[in-house]
C-alpha positions as CSV (number, residue, x, y, z in Angstrom):
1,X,29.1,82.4,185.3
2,X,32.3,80.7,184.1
3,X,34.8,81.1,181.6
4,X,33.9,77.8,179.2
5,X,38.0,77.3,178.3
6,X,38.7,76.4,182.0
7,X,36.2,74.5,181.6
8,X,38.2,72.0,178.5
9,X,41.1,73.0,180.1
10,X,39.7,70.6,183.3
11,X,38.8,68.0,181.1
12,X,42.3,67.8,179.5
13,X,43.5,67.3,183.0
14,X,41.3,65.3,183.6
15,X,41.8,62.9,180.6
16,X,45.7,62.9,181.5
17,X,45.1,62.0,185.0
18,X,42.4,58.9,184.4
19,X,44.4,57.6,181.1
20,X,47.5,57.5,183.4
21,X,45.2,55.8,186.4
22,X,44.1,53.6,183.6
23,X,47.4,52.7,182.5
24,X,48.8,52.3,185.6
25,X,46.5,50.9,187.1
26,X,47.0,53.8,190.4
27,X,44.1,53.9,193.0
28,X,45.8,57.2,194.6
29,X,45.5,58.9,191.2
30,X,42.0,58.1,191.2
31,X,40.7,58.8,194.7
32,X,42.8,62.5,193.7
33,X,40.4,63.3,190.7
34,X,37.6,62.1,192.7
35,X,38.6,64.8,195.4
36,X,38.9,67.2,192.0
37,X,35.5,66.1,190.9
38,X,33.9,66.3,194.8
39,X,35.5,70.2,194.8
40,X,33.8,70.6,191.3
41,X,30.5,69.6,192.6
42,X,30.5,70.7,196.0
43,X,32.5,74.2,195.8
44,X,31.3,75.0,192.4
45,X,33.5,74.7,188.8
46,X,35.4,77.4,189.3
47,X,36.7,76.8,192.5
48,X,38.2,73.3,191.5
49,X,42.1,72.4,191.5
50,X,42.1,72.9,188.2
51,X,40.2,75.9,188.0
52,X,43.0,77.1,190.0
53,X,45.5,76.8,187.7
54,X,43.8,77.9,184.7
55,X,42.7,80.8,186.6
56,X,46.6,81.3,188.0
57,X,48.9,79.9,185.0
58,X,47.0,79.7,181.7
59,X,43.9,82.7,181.7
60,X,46.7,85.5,182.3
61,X,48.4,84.8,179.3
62,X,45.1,83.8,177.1
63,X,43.3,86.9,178.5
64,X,39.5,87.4,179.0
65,X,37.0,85.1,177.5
66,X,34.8,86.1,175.1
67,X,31.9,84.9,176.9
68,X,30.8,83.2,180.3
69,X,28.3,80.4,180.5
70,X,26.0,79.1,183.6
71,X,28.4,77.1,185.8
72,X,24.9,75.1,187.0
73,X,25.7,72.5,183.6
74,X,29.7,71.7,184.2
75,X,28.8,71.4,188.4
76,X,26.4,68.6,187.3
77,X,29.2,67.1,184.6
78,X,31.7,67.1,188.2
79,X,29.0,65.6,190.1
80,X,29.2,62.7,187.2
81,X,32.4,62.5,187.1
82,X,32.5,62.1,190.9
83,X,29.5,59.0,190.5
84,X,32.0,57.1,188.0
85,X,35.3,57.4,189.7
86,X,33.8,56.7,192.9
87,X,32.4,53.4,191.1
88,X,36.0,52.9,190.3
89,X,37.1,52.9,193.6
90,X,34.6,50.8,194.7
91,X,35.6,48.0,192.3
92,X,39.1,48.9,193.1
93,X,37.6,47.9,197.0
94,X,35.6,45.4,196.2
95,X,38.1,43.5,193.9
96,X,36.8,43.9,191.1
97,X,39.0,45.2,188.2
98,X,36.5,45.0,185.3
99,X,34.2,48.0,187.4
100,X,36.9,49.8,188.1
101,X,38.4,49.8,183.9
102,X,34.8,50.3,182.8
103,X,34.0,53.2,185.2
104,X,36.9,55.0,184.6
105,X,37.0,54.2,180.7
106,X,33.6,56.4,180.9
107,X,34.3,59.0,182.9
108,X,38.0,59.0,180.7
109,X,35.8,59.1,177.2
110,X,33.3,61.3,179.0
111,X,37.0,64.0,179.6
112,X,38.1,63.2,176.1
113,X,35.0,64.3,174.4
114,X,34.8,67.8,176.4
115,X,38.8,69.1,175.9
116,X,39.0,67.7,172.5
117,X,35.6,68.7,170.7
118,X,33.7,70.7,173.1
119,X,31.2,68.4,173.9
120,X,30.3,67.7,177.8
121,X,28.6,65.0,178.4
122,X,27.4,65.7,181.7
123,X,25.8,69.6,181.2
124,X,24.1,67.7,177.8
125,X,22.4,65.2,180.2
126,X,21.5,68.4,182.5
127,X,20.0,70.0,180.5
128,X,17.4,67.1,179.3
129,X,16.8,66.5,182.7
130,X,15.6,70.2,183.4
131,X,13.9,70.3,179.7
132,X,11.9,67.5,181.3
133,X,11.4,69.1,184.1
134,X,12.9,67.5,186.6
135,X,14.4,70.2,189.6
136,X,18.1,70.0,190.4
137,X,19.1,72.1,192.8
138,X,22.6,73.3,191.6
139,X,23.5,77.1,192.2
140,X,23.8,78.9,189.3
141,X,26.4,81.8,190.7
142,X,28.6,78.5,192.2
């Protein structure tokens, strides 16, 4: 279980970090949020970079949430995230700069959406997939 405010605190980082790879147009800024992302997915939400901080800086003086949600959702959004800023830096690789500004223009819109309303993509599309049915195999206590 996870405290959903890191959660949007993450995808404000997030947002700043891709809009200023967007902008600038900076591969090392993306292969870094695609190591964030890759911690997300891999280590679980709460053990990300920025989970960190929150965690460190910004929960001690916000104090305890008022509830905790499954982290299973926001590990899948991370393992999304991952999916479009590694497309990025393949079209960074491959040369191609339209790939690269359309994969990151998601996975930025996909950020935006989450710290500013609430709304997370990514645990939204989980949660079809296991309405249909279909068995992911993401911890629920990661």
């Amino acid at each position: 279980m996870i405290d959903p405010r890191g959660q949007r605190f993450a995808a404000a980082v997030t947002t700043l970090v891709l809009a200023v790879a967007l902008l600038s147009d900076s591969t090392w800024l993306l292969v870094a949020q695609a190591a964030a992302f890759a911690a997300g997915l891999l280590l679980g939400p709460a053990s990300s970079p920025y989970a960190w901080v929150f965690r460190t800086v910004v929960r001690p003086r916000i104090g305890p949430p008022a509830d905790l949600e499954d982290a299973a959702p926001p590990r899948f959004a991370q393992g999304c995230g991952l999916a479009f800023t590694v497309l990025a830096l393949l079209g960074v690789a491959l040369g191609m700069p339209v790939l690269t500004t359309v994969a990151v223009s998601a996975a930025l819109a996909a950020a935006f959406l989450n710290a500013a309303f609430g709304v997370c993509l990514g645990c939204e599309i989980y949660l079809r997939l296991r309405r249909a049915g279909v068995p992911l195999r993401l911890s629920r206590s990661a």
